[in-house]
C-alpha positions in Angstrom: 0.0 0.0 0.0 2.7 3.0 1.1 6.1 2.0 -0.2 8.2 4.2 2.3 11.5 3.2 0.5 10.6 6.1 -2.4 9.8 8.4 0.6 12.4 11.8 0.4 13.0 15.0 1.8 10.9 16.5 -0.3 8.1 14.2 0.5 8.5 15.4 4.0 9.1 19.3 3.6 5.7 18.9 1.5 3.2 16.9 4.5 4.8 19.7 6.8 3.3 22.4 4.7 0.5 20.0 4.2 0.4 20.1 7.7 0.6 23.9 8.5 -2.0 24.5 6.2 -4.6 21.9 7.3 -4.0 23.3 10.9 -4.7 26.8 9.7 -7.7 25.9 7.6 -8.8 24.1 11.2 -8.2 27.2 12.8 -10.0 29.2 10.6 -13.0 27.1 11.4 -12.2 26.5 15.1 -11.6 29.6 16.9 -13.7 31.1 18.8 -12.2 34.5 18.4 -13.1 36.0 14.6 -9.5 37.8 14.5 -7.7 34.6 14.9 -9.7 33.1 12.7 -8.6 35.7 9.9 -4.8 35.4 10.9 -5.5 31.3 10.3 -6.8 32.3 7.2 -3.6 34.2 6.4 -1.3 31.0 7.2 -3.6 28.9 5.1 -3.3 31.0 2.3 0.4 31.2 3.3 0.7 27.2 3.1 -0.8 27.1 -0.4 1.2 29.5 -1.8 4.7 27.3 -0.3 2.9 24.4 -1.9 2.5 26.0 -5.2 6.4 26.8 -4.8 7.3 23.3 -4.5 5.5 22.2 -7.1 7.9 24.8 -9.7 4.6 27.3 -10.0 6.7 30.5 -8.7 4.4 32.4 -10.6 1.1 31.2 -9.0 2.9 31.1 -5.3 4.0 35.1 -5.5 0.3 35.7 -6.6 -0.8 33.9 -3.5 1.1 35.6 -1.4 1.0 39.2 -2.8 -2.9 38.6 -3.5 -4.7 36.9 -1.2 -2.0 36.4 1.8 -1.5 40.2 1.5 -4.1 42.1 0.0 -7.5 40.0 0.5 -6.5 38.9 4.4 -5.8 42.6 4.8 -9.1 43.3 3.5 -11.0 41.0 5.5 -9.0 42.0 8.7 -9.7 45.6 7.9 -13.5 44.8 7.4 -14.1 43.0 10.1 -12.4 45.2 12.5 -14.4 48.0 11.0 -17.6 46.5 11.3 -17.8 44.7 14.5 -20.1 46.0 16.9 -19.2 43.9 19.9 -16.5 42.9 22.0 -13.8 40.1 19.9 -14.1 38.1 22.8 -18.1 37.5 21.7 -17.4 36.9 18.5 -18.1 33.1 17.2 -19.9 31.9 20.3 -20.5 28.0 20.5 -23.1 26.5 19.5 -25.1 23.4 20.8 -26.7 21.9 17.5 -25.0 18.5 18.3 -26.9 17.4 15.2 -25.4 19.7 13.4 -21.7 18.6 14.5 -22.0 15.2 14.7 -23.4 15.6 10.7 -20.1 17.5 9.6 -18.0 15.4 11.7 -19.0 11.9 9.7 -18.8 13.6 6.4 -15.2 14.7 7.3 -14.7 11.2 8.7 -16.3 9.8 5.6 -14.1 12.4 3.1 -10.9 11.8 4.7 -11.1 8.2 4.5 -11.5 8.4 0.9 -8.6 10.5 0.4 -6.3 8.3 2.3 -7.4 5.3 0.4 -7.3 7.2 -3.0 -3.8 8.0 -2.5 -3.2 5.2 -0.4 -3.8 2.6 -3.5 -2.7 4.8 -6.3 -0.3 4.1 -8.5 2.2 6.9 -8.5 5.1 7.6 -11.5 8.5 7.1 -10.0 10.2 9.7 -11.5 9.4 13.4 -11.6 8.0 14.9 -14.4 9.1 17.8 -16.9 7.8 21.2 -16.1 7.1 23.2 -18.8 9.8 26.4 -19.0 7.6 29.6 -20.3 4.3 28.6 -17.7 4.4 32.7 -17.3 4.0 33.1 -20.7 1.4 30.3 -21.1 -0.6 31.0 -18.3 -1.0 34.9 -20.0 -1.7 34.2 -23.0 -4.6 32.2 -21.8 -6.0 34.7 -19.4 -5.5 37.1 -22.1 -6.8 35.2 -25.1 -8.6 32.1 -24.6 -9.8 33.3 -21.9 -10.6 36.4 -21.4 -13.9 36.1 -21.2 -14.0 34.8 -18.3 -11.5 36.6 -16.4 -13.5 40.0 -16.9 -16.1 38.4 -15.9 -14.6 37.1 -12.6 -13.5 40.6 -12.3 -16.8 42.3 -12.4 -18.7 39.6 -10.0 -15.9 40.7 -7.4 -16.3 44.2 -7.6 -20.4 43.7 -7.8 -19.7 41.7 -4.4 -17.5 44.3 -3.1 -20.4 47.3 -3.8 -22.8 45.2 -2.4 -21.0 44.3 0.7 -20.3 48.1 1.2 -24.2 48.8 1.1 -24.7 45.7 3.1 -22.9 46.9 5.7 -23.4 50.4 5.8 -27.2 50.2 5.4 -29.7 51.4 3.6 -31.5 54.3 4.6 -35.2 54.3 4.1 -36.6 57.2 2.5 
């Protein structure tokens, strides 16, 4: 099933930034405290970005960083510190739908087994592929041809989120 012989450092260095990220992602959900649950966010998005760095997609892991680890977790920092109305200590209070917990908590059971037996009795190649040289290159003149379509698109459903989350939390004034 695992065939530990074929197991490197670079296996390792990647389940420790597995690892870190899983925790933040657990974090994000798990604290009860809605800043710490943003700066989780932060290392999660942090952990991606290292992953996309191993995995020779520079590109993709500096847009991470500078995009959503920066700009995006700043944003929601910013918001939320903005707009809260009560103490951070009150913020995420537990619940007691045990329904409700013990309903997530088999579907994660359920979800995680599968992944470990996907990639537990998966035949992997034993030697590393070829990355492609000019992904930069590649990866523009897809956003910027192919599809472009799509990317302004993406664009404008952000900033028609972004308006309406301003009016959303601002309020609207009836006249």
């Amino acid at each position: 099933m695992f065939e530990f012989s074929a197991f490197s450092l670079y296996d390792a260095a990647f389940l420790a930034i597995g690892g870190v990220t899983i925790l933040g992602a657990l974090g994000v959900v798990l604290f009860r405290n809605i800043i710490y649950s943003a700066l989780s966010l932060v290392f999660t998005m942090l952990g991606v970005a290292a992953i996309y760095f191993q995995l020779n997609a520079g590109f993709l892991g500096a847009i991470q960083i500078l995009v959503y680890a920066g700009a995006i977790s700043v944003l929601i920092i910013f918001a939320v510190m903005l707009l809260m109305n009560k103490e951070a200590r009150r913020t995420n209070l537990p619940t007691t739908r045990t329904k409700a917990w013990f309903a997530g908590g088999t579907i994660t059971v359920m979800m995680l087994a599968s992944i470990i037996a996907a990639v537990g009795f998966s035949e992997w190649p034993k030697t590393a592929l070829q990355g492609v040289d000019n992904s930069v290159g590649m990866l523009a003149e897809l956003m910027l041809g192919d599809y472009v379509i799509a990317f302004e698109a993406a664009a404008i459903l952000l900033l028609v989120a972004v308006i309406g989350a301003i009016i959303l939390a601002k309020g609207v004034e009836n006249k």
